[in-house]
C-alpha positions as CSV (number, residue, x, y, z in Angstrom):
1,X,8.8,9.8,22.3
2,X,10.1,13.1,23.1
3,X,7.9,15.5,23.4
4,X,10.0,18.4,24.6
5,X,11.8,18.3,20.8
6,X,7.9,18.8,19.3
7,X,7.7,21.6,21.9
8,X,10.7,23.6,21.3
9,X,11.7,23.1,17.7
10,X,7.9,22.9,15.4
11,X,7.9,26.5,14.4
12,X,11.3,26.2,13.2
13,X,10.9,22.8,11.2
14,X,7.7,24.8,9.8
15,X,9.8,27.8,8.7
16,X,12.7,26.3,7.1
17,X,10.5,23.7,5.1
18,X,8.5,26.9,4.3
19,X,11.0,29.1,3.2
20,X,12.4,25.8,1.2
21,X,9.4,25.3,-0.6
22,X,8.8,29.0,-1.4
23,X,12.6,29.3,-3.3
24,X,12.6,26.0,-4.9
25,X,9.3,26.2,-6.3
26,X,9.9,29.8,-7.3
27,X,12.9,28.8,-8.8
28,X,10.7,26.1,-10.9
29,X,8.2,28.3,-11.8
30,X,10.6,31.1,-12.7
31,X,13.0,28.6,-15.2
32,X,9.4,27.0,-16.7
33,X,8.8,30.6,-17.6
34,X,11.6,30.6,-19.8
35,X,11.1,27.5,-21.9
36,X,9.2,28.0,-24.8
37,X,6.3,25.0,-23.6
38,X,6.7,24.7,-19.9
39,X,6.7,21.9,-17.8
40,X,5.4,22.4,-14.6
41,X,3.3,25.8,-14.9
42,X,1.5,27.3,-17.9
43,X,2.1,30.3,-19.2
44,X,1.5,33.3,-16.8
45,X,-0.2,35.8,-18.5
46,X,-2.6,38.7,-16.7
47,X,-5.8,35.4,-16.5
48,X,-3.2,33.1,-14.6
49,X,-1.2,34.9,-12.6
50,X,-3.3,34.5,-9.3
51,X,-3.8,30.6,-10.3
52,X,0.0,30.2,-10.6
53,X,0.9,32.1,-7.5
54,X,-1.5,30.4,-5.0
55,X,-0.1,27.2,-6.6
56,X,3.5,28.1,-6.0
57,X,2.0,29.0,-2.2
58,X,0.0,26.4,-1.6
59,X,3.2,24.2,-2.4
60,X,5.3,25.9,0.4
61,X,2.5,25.4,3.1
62,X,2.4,21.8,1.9
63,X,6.4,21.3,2.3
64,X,6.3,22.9,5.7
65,X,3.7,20.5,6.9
66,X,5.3,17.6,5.6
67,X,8.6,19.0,7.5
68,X,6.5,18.8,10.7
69,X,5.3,15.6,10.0
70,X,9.0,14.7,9.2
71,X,9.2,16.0,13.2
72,X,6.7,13.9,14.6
73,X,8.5,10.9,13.4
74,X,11.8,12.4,14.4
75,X,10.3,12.6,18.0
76,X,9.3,9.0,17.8
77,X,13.1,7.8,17.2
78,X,14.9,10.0,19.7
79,X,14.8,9.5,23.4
80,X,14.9,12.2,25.6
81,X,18.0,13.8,27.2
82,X,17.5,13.6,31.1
C-alpha cells in the first residue's frame, strides 16, 4: 500500500473529480433545460431552483468522493518508490 500517494495527491483527486462533476452535470442540467420534457431535471422555475442546484452540488461532492475512493484503491495496487 502506498501511503505517501494518499498523502500527497487526495486534495487533488478531490478537486479534479469535483470540478468534473460540477461541468458535466451543469452541462446536463443546462441541455435538460432546453428539451421541451426533460430528462434528468424538472423544470426550473422560481419553486425549484434551490432543489435543482443543491442536486447538481450534491452530485459534484459525490464524484469527488468516489475519485478519492478511486485513490484508495489506486494506493492499494502501486508499490512505493524507494
Amino acid at each position: 500500500m502506498n501511503i505517501k500517494l494518499i498523502k500527497e495527491k487526495w486534495i487533488k483527486f478531490y478537486k479534479r473529480g469535483f470540478l468534473t462533476g460540477l461541468i458535466v452535470l451543469s452541462f446536463i442540467c443546462l441541455i435538460d433545460q432546453l428539451l421541451q420534457n426533460p430528462f434528468f431535471f424538472n423544470k426550473i422555475d422560481s419553486t425549484n431552483f434551490l432543489l435543482t442546484i443543491s442536486f447538481v452540488f450534491f452530485g459534484s461532492v459525490f464524484c469527488g468522493i468516489l475519485s478519492f475512493i478511486f485513490l484508495i484503491l489506486l494506493s492499494f495496487i502501486t508499490v512505493p518508490k524507494s
